[in-house]
N, C-alpha and C positions, 0 to 999 in steps of 0.2 A: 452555032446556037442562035435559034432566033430570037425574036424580042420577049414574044411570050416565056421562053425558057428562063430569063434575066430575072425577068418582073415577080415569077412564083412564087420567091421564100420572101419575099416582099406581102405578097398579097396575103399570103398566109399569115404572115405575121396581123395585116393590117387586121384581117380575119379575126383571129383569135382573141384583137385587144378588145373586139366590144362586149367576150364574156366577162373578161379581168373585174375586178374588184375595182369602183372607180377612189379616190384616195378620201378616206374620213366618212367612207360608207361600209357599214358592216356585212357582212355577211350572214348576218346572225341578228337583225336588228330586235328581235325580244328578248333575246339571250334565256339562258335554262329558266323554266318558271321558278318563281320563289317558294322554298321549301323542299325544291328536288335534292335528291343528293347526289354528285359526283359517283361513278363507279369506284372508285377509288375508296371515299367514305364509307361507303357500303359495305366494300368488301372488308374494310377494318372493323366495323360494328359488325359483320357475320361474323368475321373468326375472334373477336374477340368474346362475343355471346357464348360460342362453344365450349362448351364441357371440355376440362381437359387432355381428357383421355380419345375424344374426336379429333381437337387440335393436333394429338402427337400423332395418331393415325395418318391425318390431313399432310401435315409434316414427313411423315416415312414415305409419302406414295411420290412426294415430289424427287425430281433426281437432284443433286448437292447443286451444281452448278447457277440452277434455279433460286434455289434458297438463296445462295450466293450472293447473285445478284437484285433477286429482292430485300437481303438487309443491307447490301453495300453498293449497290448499282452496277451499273454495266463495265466493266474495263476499259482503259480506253485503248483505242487501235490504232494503229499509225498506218496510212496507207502509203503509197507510191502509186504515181500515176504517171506515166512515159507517154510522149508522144508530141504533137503540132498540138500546140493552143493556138484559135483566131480569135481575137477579141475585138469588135465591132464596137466605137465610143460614137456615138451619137454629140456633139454639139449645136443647141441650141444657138441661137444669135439674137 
């Protein structure tokens, strides 16, 4: 392997850091305008405006699992992962 092969996942890295987010700079520095609403919001003030006989409509068309996890959240999952972890620590001095 020659030198240039070494250096690659080096440069890439150095590459990549100058899109990063630098630290106590937003990414988002106006943030949502004042008086937008969240989709989240929204979507609570639609279904709650609906007639109730829409609502249970609205309701039957979802599959259970859905509903589910929109009144109770998501399950949680347990994974496994098998295999070589490298882990590269950087030290400062």
């Amino acid at each position: 392997m020659d030198e240039l092969d070494e250096n690659k996942p080096q440069e890439q890295v150095n590459n990549k850091k100058k899109y990063q987010f630098k630290p106590g700079v937003s990414g988002n520095p106006g943030g949502r305008p004042k008086g937008s609403k969240s989709m989240k919001t929204w979507a609570k003030e639609y279904l709650a405006a609906m007639p109730e006989e829409d609502r249970v409509e609205f309701v039957n068309s979802i599959d259970h699992k859905t509903i589910w996890e929109m009144s109770e959240g998501k399950a949680k999952q347990d994974v496994e992962v098998e295999g070589e972890v490298n882990i590269l620590i950087k030290i400062d001095e």
